[in-house]
BAPATOR-662816 format. One record per residue (C-alpha): residue in one letter; x, y, z. Coordinates in pm, whole numbers. Layout:
BAPATOR-662816
{site "A" {X Y Z}}
...
This chain:
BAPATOR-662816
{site "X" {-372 449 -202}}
{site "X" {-197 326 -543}}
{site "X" {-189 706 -615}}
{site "X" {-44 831 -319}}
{site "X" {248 509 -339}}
{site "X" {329 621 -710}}
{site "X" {385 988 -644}}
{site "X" {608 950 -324}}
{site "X" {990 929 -432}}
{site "X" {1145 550 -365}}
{site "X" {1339 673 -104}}
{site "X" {1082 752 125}}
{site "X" {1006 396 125}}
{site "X" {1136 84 281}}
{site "X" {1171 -217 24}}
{site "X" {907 -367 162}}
{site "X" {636 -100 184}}
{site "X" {482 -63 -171}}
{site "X" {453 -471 -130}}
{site "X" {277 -492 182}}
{site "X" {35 -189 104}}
{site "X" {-51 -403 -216}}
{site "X" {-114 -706 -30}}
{site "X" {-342 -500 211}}
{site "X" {-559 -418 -97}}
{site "X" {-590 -745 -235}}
{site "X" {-669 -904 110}}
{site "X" {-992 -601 100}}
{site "X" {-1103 -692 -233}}
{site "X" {-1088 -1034 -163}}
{site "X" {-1285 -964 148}}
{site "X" {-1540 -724 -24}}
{site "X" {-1601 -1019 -286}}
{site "X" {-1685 -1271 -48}}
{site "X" {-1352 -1469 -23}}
{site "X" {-1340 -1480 -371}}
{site "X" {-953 -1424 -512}}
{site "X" {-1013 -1348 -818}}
{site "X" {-1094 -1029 -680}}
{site "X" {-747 -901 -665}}
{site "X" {-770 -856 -1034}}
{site "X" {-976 -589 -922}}
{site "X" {-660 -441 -769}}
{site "X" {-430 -514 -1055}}
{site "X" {-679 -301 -1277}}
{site "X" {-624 -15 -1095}}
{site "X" {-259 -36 -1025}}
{site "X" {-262 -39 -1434}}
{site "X" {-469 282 -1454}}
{site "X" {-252 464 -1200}}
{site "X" {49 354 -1386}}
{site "X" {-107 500 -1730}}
{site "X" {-241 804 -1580}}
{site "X" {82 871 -1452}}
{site "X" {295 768 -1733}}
{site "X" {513 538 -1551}}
């Protein structure tokens, strides 16, 4: 999902979008983990390797 976010153009998105869809991911992670919230660290990690793959 962090993939598909970073190679639509801004426009196509509302301000809000990107933020929510983030949110959405942590809220998973945290879920996956058991409630834990570290887990969205998980989340930032990959948000960081989509960002460097895609030289942004």
């Amino acid at each position: 999902m962090l993939g598909f976010i970073a190679d639509q153009p801004e426009d196509r998105w509302s301000p809000c979008a990107p933020a929510l869809f983030y949110l959405a991911l942590v809220r998973g992670a945290v879920r996956r983990e058991g409630g834990d919230p570290a887990a969205r660290f998980l989340v930032e990690r990959a948000e960081q390797e989509v960002i460097e793959a895609r030289n942004l």
